[in-house]
C-alpha positions in Angstrom: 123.8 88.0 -52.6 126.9 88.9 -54.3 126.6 91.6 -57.6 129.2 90.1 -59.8 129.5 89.5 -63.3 131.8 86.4 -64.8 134.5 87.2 -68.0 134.6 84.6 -70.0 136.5 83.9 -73.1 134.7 83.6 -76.3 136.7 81.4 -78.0 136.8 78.7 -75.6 134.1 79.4 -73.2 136.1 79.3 -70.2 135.7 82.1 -67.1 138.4 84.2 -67.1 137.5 85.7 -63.8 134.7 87.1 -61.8 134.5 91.1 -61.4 132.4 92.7 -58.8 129.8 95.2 -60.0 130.0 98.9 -58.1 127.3 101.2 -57.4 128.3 105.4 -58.1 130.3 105.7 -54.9 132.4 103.0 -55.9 133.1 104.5 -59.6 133.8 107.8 -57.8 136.4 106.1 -55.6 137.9 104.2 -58.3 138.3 107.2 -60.7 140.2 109.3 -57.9 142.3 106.9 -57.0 143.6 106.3 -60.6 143.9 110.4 -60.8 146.0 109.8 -57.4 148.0 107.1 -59.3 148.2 109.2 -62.4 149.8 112.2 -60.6 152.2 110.2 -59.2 153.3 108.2 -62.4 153.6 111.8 -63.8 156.7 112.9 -61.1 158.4 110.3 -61.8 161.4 110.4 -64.1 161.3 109.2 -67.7 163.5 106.3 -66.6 161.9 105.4 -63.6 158.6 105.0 -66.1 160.4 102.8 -68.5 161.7 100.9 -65.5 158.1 100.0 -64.0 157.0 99.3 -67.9 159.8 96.8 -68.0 158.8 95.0 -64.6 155.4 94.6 -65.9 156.3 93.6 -69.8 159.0 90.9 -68.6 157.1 88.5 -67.0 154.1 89.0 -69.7 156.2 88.8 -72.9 156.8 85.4 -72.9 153.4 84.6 -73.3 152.6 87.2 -75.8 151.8 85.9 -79.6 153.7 86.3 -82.4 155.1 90.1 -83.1 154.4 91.3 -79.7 157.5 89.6 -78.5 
């Protein structure tokens, strides 16, 4: 049996996605790997940052609504 919990979308009922449920050990690991993640983001250079904030807003900002462009 799978622990899993569906996301779905308020307005229009549909499921956004399916996330699987973690015990503690699986928090733990999650949290250190985004401290991991977070000291690397913080060596990089200001411009290297805004570069990998770019690469993820482009392909999004077509989609987003109204002022958010």
């Amino acid at each position: 049996m799978t622990n899993a919990v569906q996301l779905i979308n308020p307005a229009t009922e549909q499921v956004l996605r399916s996330v699987q449920l973690v015990d503690v050990a699986g928090v733990d690991d999650a949290v250190q790997r985004a401290k991991t993640a977070q000291r690397c983001w913080e060596r990089l250079a200001p411009s290297e940052r805004a570069a990998g904030l770019r690469a993820v807003a482009d392909p999004v900002a077509p989609h987003a609504p109204g002022p958010a462009r």
